[in-house]
LUMLO-671925 format. One line per 5 residues: their letters; for each residue x, y, z of N, C-alpha, C. Coordinates in steps of 0.001 Angstrom, whole numbers, padded with zeros to 6 digits. Example, Ala and Ser with C-alpha at 12.3 -4.5 7.8 and 13.67 -1.06 7.14 Angstrom:
REM residues 2
as) 013190:-005690:007800:012300:-004500:007800:013200:-003300:007800 | 012850:-002250:007080:013670:-001060:007140:012900:000030:007870
//
This chain:
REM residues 108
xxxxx) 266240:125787:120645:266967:124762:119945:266025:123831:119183 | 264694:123659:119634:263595:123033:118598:263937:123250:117268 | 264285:124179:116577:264583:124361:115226:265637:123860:114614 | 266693:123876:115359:267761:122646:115082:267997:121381:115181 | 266721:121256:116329:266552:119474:116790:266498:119226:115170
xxxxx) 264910:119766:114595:264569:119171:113541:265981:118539:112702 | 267201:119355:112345:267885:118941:111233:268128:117300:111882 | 267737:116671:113067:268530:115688:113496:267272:114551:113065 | 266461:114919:112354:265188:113968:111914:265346:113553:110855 | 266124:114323:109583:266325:113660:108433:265333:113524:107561
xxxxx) 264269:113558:107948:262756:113253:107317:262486:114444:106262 | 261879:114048:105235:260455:115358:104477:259903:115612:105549 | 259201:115901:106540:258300:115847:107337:259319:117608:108258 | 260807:116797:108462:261485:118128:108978:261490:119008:107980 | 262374:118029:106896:262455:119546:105753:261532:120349:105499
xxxxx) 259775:119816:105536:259023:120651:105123:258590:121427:106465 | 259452:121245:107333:258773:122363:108736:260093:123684:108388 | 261289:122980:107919:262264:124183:108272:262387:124602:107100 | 261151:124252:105494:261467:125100:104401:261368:126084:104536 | 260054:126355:104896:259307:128328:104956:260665:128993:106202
xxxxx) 260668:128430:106958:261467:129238:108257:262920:129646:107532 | 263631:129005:106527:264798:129266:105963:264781:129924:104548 | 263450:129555:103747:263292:130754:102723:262752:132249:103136 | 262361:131680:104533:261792:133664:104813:263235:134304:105595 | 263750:133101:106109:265221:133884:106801:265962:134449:105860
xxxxx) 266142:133551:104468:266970:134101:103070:266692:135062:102396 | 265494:135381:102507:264790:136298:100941:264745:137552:102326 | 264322:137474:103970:265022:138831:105096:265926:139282:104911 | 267148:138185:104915:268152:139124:105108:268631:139680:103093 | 268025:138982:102258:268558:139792:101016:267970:141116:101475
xxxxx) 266752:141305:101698:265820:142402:101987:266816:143563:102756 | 267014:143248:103862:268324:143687:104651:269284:144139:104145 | 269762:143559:103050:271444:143863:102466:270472:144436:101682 | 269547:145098:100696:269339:146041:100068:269015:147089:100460 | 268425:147083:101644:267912:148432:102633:269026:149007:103171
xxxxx) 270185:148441:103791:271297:149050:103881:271971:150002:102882 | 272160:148971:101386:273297:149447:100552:272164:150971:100027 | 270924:150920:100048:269127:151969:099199:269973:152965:100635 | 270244:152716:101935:270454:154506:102817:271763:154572:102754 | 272884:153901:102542:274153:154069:102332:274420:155343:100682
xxxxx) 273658:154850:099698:273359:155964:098928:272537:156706:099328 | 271749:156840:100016:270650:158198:100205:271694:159058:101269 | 272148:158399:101857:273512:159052:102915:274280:159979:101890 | 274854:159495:100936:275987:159889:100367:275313:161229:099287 | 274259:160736:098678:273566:161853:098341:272895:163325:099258
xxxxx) 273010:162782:100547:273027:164265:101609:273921:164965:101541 | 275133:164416:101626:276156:164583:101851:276489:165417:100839 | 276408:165143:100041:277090:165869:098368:275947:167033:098214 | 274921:167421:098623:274356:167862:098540:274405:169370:099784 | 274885:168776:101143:275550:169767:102274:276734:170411:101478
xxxxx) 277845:169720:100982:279169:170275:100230:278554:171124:099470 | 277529:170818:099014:277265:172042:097495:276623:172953:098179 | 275795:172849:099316:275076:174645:100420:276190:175378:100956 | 277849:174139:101650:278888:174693:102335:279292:175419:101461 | 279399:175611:099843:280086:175988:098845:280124:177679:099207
xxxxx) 278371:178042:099821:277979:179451:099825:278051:179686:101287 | 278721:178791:102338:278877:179419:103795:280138:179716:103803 | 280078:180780:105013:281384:181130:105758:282303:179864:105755 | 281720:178821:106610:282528:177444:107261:281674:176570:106374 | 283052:175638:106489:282619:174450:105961:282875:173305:107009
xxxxx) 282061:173251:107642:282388:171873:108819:282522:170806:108092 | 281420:170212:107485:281811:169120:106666:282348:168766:106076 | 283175:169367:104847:283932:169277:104626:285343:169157:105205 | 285558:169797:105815:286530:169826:106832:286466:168774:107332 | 285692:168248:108066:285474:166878:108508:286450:165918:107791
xxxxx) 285456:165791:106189:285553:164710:105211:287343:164672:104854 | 287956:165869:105104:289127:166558:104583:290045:165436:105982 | 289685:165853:106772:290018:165263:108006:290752:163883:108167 | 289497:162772:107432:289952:162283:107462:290273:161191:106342 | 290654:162036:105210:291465:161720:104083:290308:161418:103166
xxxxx) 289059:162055:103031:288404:161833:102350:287707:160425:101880 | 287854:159784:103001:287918:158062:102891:288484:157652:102110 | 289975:157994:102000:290708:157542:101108:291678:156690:101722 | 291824:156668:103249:292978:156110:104041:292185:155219:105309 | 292339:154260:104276:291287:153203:105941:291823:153399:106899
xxxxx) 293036:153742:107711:293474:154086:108990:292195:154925:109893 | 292114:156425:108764:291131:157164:109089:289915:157009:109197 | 289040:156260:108036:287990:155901:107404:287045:155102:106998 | 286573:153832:107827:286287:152851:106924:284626:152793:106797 | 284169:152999:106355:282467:152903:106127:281990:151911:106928
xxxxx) 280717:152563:107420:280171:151538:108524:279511:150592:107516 | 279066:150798:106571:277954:149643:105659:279291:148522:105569 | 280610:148442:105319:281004:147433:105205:280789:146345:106382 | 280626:146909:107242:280707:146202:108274:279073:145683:108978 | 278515:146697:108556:277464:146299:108481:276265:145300:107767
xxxxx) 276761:145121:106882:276324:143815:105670:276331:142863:105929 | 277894:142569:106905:278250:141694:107101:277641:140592:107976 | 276429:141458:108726:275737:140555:109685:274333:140482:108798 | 274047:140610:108244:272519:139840:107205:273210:138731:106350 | 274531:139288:105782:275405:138108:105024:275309:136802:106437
xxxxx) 275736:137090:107290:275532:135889:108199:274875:135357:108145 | 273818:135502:108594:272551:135132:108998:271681:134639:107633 | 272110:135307:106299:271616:134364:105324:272150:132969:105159 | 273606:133234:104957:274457:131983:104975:274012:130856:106020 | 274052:131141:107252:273527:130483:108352:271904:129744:107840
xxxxx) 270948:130454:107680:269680:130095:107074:270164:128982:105813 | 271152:129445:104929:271261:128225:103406:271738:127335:104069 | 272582:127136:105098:273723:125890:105415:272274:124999:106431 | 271410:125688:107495:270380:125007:107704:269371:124193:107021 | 269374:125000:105752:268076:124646:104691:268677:123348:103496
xxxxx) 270440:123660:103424:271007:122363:102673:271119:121354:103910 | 271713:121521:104923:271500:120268:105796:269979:119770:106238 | 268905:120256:106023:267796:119798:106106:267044:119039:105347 | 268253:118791:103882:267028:118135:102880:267571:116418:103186 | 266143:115645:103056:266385:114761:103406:267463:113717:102642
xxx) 268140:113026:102628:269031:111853:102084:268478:110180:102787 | 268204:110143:101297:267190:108723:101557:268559:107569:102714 | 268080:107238:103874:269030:106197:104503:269030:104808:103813
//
């Protein structure tokens, strides 16, 4: 909780302890939400790439699969894990800006 005491100081002295700690938390988790969305396409490019080898097999598991369950066309069936997954670096940035705006000082 040391890191939150600070917001209760009000001072330059806090702001400049919790600048670096909230611009490296912000510019992480962008880092984060791009490394996700960079294997969410490298995923999807496997993928399309298995469909086009299944083209020349007996079976097509994967497809079948994808067929399964509506081609992610029916969120009942389907919903992509990256959505849900984003969603926690989105946190944790937000969390870092709302620390880093309540930290700047306001002259008393």
């Amino acid at each position: 909780m040391g890191y939150l005491n600070l917001l209760n100081k009000n001072t330059i002295i806090a702001f400049l302890n919790l600048l670096p700690i909230n611009l490296a938390g912000i510019v992480l988790c962008f880092i984060w939400y791009k490394i996700l969305y960079f294997y969410k396409g490298l995923n999807e490019s496997k993928y399309l790439i298995i469909h086009e080898i299944e083209k020349d097999l007996p079976l097509r598991p994967c497809k079948a699969e994808w067929v399964c369950i509506g081609e992610g066309k029916d969120p009942k069936k389907y919903k992509p894990f990256t959505d849900a997954e984003v969603f926690i670096p989105g946190l944790f940035f937000l969390l870092h800006l709302i620390v880093l705006i309540e930290s700047i000082p306001l002259g008393n």
